[in-house]
C-alpha positions in Angstrom: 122.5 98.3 89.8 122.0 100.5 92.7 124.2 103.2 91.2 122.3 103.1 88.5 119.1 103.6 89.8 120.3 106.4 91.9 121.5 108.2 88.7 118.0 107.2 86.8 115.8 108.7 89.6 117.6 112.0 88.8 116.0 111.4 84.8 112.4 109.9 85.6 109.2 111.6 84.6 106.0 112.6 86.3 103.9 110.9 84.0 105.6 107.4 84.3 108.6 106.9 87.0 109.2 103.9 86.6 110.8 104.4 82.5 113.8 105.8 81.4 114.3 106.0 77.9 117.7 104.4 76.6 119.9 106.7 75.5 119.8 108.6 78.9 120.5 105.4 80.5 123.1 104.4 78.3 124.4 108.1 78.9 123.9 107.9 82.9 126.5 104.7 82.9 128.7 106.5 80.8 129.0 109.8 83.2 128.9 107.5 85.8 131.8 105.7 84.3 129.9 102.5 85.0 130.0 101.7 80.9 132.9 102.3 78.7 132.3 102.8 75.7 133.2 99.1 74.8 131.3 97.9 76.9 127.9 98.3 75.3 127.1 94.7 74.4 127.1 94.4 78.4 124.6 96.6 79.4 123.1 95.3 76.4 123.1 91.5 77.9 122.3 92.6 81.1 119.2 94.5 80.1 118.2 91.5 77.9 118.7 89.2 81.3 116.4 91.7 83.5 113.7 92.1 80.7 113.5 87.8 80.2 113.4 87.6 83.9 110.6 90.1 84.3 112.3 93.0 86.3 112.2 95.0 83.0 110.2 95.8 80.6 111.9 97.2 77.2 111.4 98.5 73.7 114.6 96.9 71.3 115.7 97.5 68.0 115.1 94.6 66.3 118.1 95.9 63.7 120.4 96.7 66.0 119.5 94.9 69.4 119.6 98.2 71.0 116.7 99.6 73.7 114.9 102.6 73.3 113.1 102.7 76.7 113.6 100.9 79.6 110.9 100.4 82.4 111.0 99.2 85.5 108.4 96.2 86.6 106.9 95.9 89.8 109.1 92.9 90.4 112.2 94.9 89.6 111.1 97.4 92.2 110.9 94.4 94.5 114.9 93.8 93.1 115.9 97.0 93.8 114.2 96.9 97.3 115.3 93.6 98.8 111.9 92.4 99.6 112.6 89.7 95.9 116.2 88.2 95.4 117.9 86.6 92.7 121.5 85.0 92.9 122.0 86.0 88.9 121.8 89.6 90.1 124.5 91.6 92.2 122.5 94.8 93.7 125.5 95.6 95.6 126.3 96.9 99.5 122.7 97.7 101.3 
């Protein structure tokens, strides 16, 4: 998760920084070689995860179940910073 923020702050926009539309993430775990290309259905279940806990908010394909546009909550930010914790989410070395 932290990698992945790190590599999303590199793609967020002036006019909302907290969203990052899915193909660039889905990209950014690729280069990162954080996703194989097999592993889609996992990002997939951990996005889904994040949005039903309330750390996300996302757009999905109903067709498809893929995201279009993933954006961070204030309570993610709180994730991501330590100051919330949740035991179903590994944020990694701090």
């Amino acid at each position: 998760m932290q990698l992945m923020m790190i590599a999303v702050a590199k793609e967020i926009t002036v006019e909302d920084p907290y969203t990052v539309d899915g193909a660039v993430l889905t990209s950014i775990l690729k280069k990162h070689a954080t996703l194989g290309s097999e592993q889609g259905h996992e990002v997939r279940n951990a996005i889904r995860y994040l949005h039903e806990k309330k750390y996300l908010e996302v757009d999905w394909v109903r067709e498809t179940g893929d995201f279009t546009r993933v954006r961070m909550t204030t309570a993610g930010i709180d994730l991501c910073e330590g100051t919330l914790g949740d035991k179903g989410v590994d944020m990694g070395r701090r």
